[in-house]
N, C-alpha and C positions, 0 to 999 in steps of 0.2 A: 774544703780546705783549699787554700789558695796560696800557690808558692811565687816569690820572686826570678826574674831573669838569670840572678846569681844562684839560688838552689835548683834551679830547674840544670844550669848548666854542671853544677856538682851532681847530682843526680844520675845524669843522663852522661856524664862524660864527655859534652859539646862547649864547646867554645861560645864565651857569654856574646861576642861580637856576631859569632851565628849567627844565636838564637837570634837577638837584634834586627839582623840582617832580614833573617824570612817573616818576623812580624812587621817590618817596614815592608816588606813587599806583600804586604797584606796577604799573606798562604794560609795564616790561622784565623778562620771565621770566629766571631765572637770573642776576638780577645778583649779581657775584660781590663780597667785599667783602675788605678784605686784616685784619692782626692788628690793626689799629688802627680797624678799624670803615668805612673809606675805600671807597666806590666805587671799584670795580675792572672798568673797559670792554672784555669781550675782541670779537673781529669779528661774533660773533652778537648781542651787546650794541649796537652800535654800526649794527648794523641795522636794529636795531628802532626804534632811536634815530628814527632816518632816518624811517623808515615813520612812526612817532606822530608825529613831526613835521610831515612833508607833509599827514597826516589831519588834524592841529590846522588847518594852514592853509585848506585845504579847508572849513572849517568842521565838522567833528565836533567835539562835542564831548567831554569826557573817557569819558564813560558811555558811547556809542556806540562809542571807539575800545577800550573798555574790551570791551563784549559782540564786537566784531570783531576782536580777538586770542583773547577765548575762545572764538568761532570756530574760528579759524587753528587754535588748540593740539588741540579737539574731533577736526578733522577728520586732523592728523596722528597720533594716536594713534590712530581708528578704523581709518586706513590700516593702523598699526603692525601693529595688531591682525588684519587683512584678511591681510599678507601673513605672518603668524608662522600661521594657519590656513593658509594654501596651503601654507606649509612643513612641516607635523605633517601635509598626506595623502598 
């Protein structure tokens, strides 16, 4: 299922300009968008959402929550990589 920038923001209690905000600064990987160009929020979207969020309030700033998803992404493809080698021996 896949929600709008406006449900996502009733939802979740955040402000639609926000949400906006962190998907133009590209913080959600894989955001999906439909034939009219609309943000389109599936549940790994809406995760993330979550996470930038909490890290905003925390005080990170965008750049910091920025290098800490390229983290996150780093380390799940090394894993990928990790266990696609144990499978080829």
């Amino acid at each position: 299922m896949f929600y709008t920038v406006q449900e996502m923001s009733t939802m979740l209690s955040m402000n639609a300009h926000t949400n906006r905000y962190y998907t133009n600064q590209e913080l959600i990987t894989h955001l999906k968008r439909d034939e009219n160009s609309y943000r389109k929020f599936d549940e790994e979207s809406i995760n993330w959402l979550i996470i930038i969020y909490y890290l905003c309030q925390y005080g990170m700033t965008i750049g910091q929550i920025c290098e800490y998803i390229l983290h996150y992404v780093y380390k799940v493809i090394q894993r990928s990589k990790n266990v696609t080698i144990l499978f080829k021996i």
